[in-house]
N, C-alpha and C positions, 0 to 999 in steps of 0.2 A: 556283491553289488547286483541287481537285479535288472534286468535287460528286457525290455520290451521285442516280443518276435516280429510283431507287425512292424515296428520302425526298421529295425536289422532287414526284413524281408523288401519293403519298399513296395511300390507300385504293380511289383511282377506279381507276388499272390494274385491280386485281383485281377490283375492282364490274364493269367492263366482259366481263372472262371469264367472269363467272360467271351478269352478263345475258344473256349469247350461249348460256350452257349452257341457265337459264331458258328462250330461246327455243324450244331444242331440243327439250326436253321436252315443253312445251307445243302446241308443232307436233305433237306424235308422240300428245298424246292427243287432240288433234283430228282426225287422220288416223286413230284407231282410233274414235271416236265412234259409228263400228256394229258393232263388232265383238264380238260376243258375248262376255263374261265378262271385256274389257279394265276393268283397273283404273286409272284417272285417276292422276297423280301430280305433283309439284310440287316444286320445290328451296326448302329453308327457305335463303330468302337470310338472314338476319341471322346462323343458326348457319354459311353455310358462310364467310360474310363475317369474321367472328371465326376462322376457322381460317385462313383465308388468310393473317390478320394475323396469326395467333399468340394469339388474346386468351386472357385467361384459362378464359371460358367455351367452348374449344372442346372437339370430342368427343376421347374418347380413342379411339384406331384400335386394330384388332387386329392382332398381327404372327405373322406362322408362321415355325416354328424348325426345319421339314423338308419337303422341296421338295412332298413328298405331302398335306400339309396343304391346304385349303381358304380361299382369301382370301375374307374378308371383305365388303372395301372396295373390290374392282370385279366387276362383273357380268358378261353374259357378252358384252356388245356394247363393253368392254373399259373402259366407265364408272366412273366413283368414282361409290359410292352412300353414302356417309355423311350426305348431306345432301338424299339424294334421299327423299323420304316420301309415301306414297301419301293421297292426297285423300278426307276422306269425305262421300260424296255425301250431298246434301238429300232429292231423291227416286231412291231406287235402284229401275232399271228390273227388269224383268221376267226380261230375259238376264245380269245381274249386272253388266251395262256401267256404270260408275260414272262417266262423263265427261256434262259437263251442258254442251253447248255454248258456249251464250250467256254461262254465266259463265268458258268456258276462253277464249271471243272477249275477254269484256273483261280479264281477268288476259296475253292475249296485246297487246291494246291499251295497258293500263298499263305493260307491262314495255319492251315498246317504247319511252314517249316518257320511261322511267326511263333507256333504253337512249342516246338520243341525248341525254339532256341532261348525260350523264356523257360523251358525245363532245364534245360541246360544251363542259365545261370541258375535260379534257383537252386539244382544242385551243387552247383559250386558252392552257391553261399549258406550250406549244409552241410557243407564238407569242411566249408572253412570253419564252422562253427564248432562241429564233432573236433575236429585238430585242437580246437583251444582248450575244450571241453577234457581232452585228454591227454594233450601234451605232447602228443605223437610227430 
């Protein structure tokens, strides 16, 4: 009988892409944190979470109908920004830098151990699958 991976896998594959993206970003506004006029930004995981799945609430994308036309939906470091949204700072500094460390430390802290614990069932539900697969 033939088993579909993505239903068995559920929601977490994509969780885990999209915490890896989170990472990414949030590395890149901590790396700019002196940089004059850099503006902080963040991935809304629930909106991009629901597009992954298809949910109802996801955004609508925009489509060009001539190669001359301007996307949208990636940026120029070749990124999907649909669910990339700029952060707005508590106290904005003097340079216009918008990135507030200590809360990009801990949003890089939380996403993380959001990061492994969505590995962590994934491997379970890998482990549980190998078991069947073999009988063990």
């Amino acid at each position: 009988m033939p088993m579909n991976l993505d239903a068995y896998l559920g929601v977490h594959a994509d969780a885990l892409k999209i915490r890896g993206q989170r990472t990414e970003v949030l590395a890149r506004n901590l790396a700019n944190a002196d940089t004059p006029g850099y503006r902080a930004r963040d991935i809304d995981f629930r909106a991009a979470l629901a597009q992954a799945g298809g949910g109802a609430d996801a955004p609508v994308a925009l489509t060009t109908t001539h190669a001359n036309q301007i996307s949208t939906a990636i940026d120029a470091s070749g990124e999907t920004t649909a669910n990339l949204k700029y952060r707005v700072p508590l106290a904005p500094a003097l340079d216009r830098n918008t990135v507030d460390v200590q809360m990009e430390q801990a949003n890089f802290a939380e996403n993380s151990v959001h990061f492994q614990a969505t590995l962590t069932f994934l491997q379970g539900r890998f482990r549980g699958l190998m078991t069947a697969i073999t009988g063990q």
